[in-house]
N, C-alpha and C positions, 0 to 999 in steps of 0.2 A: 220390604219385610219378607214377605213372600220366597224369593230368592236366597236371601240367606239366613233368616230367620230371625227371633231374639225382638228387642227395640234396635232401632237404627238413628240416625243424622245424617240427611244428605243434604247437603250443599251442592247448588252448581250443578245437579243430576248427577252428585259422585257423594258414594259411600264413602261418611267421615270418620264416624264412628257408630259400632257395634257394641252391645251385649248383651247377655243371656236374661228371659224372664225367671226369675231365682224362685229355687223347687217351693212348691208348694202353694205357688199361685196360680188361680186360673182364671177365667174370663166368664162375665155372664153378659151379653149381646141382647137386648129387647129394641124391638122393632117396631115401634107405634104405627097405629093404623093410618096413613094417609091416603086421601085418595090418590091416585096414580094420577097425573096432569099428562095431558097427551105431549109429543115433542114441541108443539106450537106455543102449546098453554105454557111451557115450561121454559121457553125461548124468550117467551113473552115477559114473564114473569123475572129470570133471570135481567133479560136488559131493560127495564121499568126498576127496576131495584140494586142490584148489588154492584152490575158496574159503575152506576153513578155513585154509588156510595164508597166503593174503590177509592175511585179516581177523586171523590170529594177530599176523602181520608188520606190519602196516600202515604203524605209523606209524615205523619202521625201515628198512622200504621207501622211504616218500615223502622220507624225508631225504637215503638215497643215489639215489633216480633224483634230483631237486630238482641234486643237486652235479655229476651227472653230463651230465645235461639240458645244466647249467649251460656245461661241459667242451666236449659238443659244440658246443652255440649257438655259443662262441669259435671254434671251427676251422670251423665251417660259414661264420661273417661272415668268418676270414681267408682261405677258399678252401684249406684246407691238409687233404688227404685223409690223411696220414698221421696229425694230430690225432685225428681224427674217427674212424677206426679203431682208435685207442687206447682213446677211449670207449666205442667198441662193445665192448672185448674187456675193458673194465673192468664194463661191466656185466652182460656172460656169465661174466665171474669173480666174479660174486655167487651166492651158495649160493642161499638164497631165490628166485633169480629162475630161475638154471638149474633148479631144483625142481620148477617150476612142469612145465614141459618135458617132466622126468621121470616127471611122474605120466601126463602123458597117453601119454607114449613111454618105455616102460622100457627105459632101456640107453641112453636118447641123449644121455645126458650125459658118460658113459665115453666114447663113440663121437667124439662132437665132440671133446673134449679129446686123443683120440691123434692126432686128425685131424690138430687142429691144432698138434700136435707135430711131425708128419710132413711138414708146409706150413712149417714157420720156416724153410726149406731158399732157400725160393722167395718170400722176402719178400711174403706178402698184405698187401694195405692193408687190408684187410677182412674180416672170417669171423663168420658168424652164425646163427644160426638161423631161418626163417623165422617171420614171426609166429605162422603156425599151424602150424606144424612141419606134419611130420619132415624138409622141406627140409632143408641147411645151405649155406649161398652162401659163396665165396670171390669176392673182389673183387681181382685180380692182374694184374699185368703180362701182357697180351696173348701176349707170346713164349714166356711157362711157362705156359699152359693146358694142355701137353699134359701137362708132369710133374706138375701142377696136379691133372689126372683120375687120372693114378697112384697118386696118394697115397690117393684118394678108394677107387681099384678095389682097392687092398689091404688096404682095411680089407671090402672085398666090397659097397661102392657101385657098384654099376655101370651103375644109371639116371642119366645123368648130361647134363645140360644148357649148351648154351655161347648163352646168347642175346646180342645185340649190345646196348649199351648204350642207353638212351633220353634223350637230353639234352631232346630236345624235347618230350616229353610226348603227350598223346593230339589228333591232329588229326580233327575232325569239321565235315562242312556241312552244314548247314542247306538242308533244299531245299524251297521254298516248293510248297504244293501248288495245281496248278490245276482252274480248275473247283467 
């Protein structure tokens, strides 16, 4: 995303599809307090839980990401953010997947869920988990970021991020050296 900005789909580590986050949305990013697990604790943690859980799951797993995959790819090619937010909260409504989440962050699965109880108020197009947590990103209407951060500050999020959208992705030059 980063790179070329917008929502993306990649398959296979190759851009499938692109497009724009449509004016007028922005983001609000809350970052629940955890305590930080050293690399050991967090090594530990990780293979005590989520690869066995993987690998239990696997092939249950790849059937519902595969349909859901599926889900987004459609709304990403028809440009329809409300699709594509369905899918995202179709697949945070997977046990197994929110699971995963859980072991590394205990509690952030209850957390998320009242959140986004507390957000249907305020129609989000969006609400997620970051890939490597403990982030949780809401994706909403500009005008309600502010009750947006309320909901987040009452559950006692109160790290709380509004960065501006990136449609364009990451711009860099190239600057030839002399001499």
């Amino acid at each position: 995303m980063g790179l070329v900005g917008g929502i993306i789909l990649v398959d296979r580590s190759q851009l499938k599809y692109r497009m724009a986050i449509p004016e007028g949305l922005g983001y609000v990013i809350g970052v629940p307090n955890y305590e930080k697990p050293d690399a050991k604790g967090a090594m530990a943690r990780e293979a005590g839980g989520i690869f066995q859980d993987i690998l239990d799951k696997l092939p249950e797993m790849d059937k519902f990401h595969r349909e859901v995959f599926q889900e987004v790819e459609l709304a990403i090619k028809d440009n329809d953010i409300i699709r594509v937010g369905q899918g995202i909260y179709k697949a945070f409504s997977y046990a197994p997947f929110m699971q995963l989440f859980e072991n590394m962050f205990p509690g952030i699965k209850e957390l998320f869920w009242k959140l986004r109880d507390k957000m249907q108020k305020h129609s989000p197009a969006a609400m997620f988990i970051s890939s490597a947590g403990p982030g949780i990103v809401t994706l909403c209407d500009k005008h309600k970021e502010k009750e947006v951060m309320d909901c987040y500050e009452q559950l006692g999020i109160d790290y709380l991020l509004t960065p501006e959208v990136a449609n364009n992705g990451f711009i860099h030059e190239v600057l030839e050296k002399n001499g």
